[in-house]
N, C-alpha and C positions, 0 to 999 in steps of 0.2 A: 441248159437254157438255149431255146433259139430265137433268133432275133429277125425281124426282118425290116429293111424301108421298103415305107410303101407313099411311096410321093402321090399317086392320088387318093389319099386318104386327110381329107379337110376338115369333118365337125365331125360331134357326136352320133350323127345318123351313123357315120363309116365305123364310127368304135362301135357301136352298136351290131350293126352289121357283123363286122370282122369277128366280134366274138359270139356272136349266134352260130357262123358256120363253122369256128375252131370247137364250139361246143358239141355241133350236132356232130362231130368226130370222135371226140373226147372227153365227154362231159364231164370229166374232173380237170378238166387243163386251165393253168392260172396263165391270165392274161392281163399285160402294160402295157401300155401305152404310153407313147413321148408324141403330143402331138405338133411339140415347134421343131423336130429333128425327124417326125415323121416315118418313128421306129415301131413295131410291134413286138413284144416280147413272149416268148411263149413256154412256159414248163407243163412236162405231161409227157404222156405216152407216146407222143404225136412225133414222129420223124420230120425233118427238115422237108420233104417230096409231099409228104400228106398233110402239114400243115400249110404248105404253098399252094396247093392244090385247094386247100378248102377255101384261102385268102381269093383264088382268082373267081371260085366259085358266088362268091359274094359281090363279084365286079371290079376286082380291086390287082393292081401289079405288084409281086410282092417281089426284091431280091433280097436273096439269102445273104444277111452280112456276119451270121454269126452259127452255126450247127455243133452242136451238141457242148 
């Protein structure tokens, strides 16, 4: 599982968001959200590099607090 904060990540528009661009990568990738700790969680195919890549893709800062 990989994990990441993403401090500016505020309402449902940003979960929404975050998981459209984790999908258009990995479209079996399960994704969490914590949004009062303002973590992302992510299981799948998706490396720690391509899953950050797809979060900034979306408009968003992701850092890595947790890989593989």
């Amino acid at each position: 599982m990989l994990e990441f904060e993403v401090k500016d990540m505020m309402c449902d528009h940003c979960v929404s968001s975050i998981t459209k661009a984790l999908r258009k990568v990995d479209a079996t990738s399960q994704v969490e959200f914590d949004m009062l700790a303002r973590r992302v969680r992510v299981a799948g195919a998706l490396d720690a590099q391509s899953a950050g890549l797809a979060i900034k893709a979306a408009g968003y800062s992701p850092v890595v607090v947790q890989s593989g």
